[in-house]
N, C-alpha and C positions, 0 to 999 in steps of 0.2 A: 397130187397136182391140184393145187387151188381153180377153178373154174372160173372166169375173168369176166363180166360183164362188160357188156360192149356201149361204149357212149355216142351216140352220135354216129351220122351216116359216113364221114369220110376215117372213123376207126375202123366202121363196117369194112370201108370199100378198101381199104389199106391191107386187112385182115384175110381175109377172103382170096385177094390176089396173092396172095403168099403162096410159094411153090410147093409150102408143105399142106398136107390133109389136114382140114379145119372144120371140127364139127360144133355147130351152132344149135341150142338148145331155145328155141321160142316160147315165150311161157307168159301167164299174166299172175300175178297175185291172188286175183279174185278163182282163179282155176283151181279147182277141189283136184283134177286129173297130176295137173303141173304141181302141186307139193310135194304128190304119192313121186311123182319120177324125179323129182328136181333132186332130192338125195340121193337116189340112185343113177341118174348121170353124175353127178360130183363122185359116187364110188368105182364108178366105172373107170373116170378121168386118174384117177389110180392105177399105178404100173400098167396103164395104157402107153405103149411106147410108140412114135411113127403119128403121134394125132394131138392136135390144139385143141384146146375143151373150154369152146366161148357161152356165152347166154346171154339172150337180146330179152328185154320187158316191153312185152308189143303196147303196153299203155305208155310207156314213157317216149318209146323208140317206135310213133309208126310210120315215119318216114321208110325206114328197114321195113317192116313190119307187110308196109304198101309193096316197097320195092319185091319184095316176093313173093310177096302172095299169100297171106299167109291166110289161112281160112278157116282153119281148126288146130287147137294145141291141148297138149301138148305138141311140137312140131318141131323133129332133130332132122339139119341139113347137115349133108356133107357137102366141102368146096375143097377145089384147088386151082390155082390158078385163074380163081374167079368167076369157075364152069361151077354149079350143080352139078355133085356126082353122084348122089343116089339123096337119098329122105326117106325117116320113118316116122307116121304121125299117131300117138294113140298112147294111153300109158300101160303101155308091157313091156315090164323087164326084159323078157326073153327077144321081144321083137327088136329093143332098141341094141342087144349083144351082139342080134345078127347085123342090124346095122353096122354097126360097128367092127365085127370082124370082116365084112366086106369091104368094108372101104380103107381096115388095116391090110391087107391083099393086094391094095392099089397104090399104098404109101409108098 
């Protein structure tokens, strides 16, 4: 699965209230953290089934960026429905899996 970056606040908000699990990768360019994960969420997003696999560039996008807050990134949100369903912030593989199987469990 190609990982789709998100343009603009109302793709955001379009995205997010979607009934299905939507998990949002927050990342800058300039982050040495977000290169190490940025490939390894795109392989995750692979035969991941039950889950959308977006990515916001909090330089380009900090309307989004604002809207949640984002304070440190790396930074993976889960949404459905437009709710915050969990988040994992840091670059560990192992952390962002469990994310991930968590809120596969919720799907």
């Amino acid at each position: 699965m190609v990982v789709k970056a998100i343009s603009g606040i109302e793709e955001y908000h379009s995205i997010i209230n979607s009934d299905k699990v939507v998990l949002v990768e927050f990342w800058a360019q300039w982050c040495g953290p977000c290169r190490v994960m940025s490939p390894v969420f795109e392989n995750m997003s692979n035969g991941t089934n039950g889950i959308q696999f977006f990515k916001v560039n909090i330089d380009d996008e900090d309307a989004i960026s604002g809207e949640i807050g984002v304070r440190s990134i790396p930074m993976f949100v889960a949404f459905q429905h437009g709710r915050k369903i969990d988040q994992f912030i840091g670059a560990s593989p192992p952390g962002l899996e469990t994310l991930i199987h968590k809120v596969k469990a919720s799907a």
